[in-house]
C-alpha positions as CSV (number, residue, x, y, z in Angstrom):
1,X,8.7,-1.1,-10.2
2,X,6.1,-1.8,-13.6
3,X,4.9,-5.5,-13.8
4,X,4.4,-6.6,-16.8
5,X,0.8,-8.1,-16.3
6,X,-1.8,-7.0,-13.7
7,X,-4.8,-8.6,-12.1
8,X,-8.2,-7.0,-12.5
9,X,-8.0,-6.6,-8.9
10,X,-4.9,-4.6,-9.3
11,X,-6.3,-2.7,-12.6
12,X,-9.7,-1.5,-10.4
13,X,-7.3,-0.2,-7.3
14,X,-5.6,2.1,-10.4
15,X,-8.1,3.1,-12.7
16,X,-10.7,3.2,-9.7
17,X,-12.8,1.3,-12.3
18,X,-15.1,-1.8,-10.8
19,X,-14.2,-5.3,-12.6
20,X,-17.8,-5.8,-13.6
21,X,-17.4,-2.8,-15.7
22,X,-14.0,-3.6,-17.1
23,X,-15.5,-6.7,-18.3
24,X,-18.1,-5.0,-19.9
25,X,-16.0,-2.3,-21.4
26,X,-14.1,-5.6,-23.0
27,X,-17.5,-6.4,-25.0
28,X,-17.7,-3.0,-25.9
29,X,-14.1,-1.6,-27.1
30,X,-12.1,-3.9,-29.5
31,X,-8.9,-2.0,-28.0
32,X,-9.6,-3.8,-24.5
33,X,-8.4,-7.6,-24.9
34,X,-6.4,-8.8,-22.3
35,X,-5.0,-11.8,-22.5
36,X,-5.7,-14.6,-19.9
37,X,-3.2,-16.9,-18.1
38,X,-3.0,-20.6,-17.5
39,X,-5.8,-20.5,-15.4
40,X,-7.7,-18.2,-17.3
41,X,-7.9,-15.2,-15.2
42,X,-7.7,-12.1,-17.8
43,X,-4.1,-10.4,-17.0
44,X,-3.9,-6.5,-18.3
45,X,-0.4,-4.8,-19.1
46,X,0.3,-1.1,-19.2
47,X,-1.3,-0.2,-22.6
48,X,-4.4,-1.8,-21.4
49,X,-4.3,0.2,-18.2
50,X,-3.8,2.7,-20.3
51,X,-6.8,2.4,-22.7
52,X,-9.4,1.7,-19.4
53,X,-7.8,5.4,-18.3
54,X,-9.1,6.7,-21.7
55,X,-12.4,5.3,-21.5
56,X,-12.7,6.6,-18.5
57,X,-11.8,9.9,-19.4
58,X,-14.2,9.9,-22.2
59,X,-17.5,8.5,-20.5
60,X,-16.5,9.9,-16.8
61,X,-15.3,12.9,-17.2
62,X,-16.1,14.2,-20.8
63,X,-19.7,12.8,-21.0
64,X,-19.3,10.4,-23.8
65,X,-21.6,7.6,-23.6
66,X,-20.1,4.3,-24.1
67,X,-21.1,3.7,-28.2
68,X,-19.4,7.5,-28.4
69,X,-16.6,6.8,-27.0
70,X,-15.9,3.5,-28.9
71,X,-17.1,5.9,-32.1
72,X,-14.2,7.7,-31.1
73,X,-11.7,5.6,-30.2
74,X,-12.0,4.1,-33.3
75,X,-11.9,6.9,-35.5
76,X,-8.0,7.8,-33.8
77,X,-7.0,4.4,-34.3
78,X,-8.3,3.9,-37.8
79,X,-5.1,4.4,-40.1
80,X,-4.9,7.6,-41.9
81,X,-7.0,8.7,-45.3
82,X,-5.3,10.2,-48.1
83,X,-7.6,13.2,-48.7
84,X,-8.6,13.9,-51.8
85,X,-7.2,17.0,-53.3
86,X,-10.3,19.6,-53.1
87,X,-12.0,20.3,-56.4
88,X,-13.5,23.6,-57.4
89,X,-17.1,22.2,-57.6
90,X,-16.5,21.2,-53.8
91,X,-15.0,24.2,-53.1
92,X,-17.7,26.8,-54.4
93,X,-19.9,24.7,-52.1
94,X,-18.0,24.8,-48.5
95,X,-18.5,28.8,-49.5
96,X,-21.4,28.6,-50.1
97,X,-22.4,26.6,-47.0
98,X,-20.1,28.8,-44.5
99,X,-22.1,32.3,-45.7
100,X,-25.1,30.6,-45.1
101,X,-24.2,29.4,-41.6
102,X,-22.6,32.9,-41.3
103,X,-25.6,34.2,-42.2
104,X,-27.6,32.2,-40.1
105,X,-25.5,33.1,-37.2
106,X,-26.2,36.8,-37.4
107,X,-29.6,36.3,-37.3
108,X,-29.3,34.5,-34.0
């Protein structure tokens, strides 16, 4: 059965992640803030759970270091930008860029 709210005791046997760096993660990523009970103690629910397994992912396993992670984290959580429509001045320069990359590519 899913509880609602989890200690950080709880959330370290999950995410196999110490509480000292949970806490420091919380500093770090503005998507980590769990809320506290009566007595203070922070209490984490699924989605928070969900967002330690993340940063986890990111820094443990993909190499990320913490200040990429949050880079990206908040770049997939940052609402959508209507993109501009691309203008023919803009568009004569992405060619021009790509044959010189491609260029630079076959020298290689």
């Amino acid at each position: 059965m899913k509880k609602l709210y989890y200690s950080i005791g709880e959330v370290n046997k999950i995410t196999g992640i110490e509480p000292h760096v949970i806490r420091y993660w919380e500093t770090i990523f503005p998507q980590l803030k769990p809320s506290k009970n009566r007595s203070g103690k922070r209490v984490f629910t699924q989605n928070d759970i969900k967002t330690i397994l993340e940063i986890k992912d990111l820094v443990k396993n993909k190499g990320y270091s913490t200040s990429g992670a949050k880079k990206l984290l908040d770049e997939n959580n940052a609402p959508a930008k209507k993109s501009e429509p691309i203008t023919a001045e803009l568009e004569r320069d992405l060619k021009e860029v790509r044959l010189f990359l491609e260029k630079m590519h076959q020298k290689m």
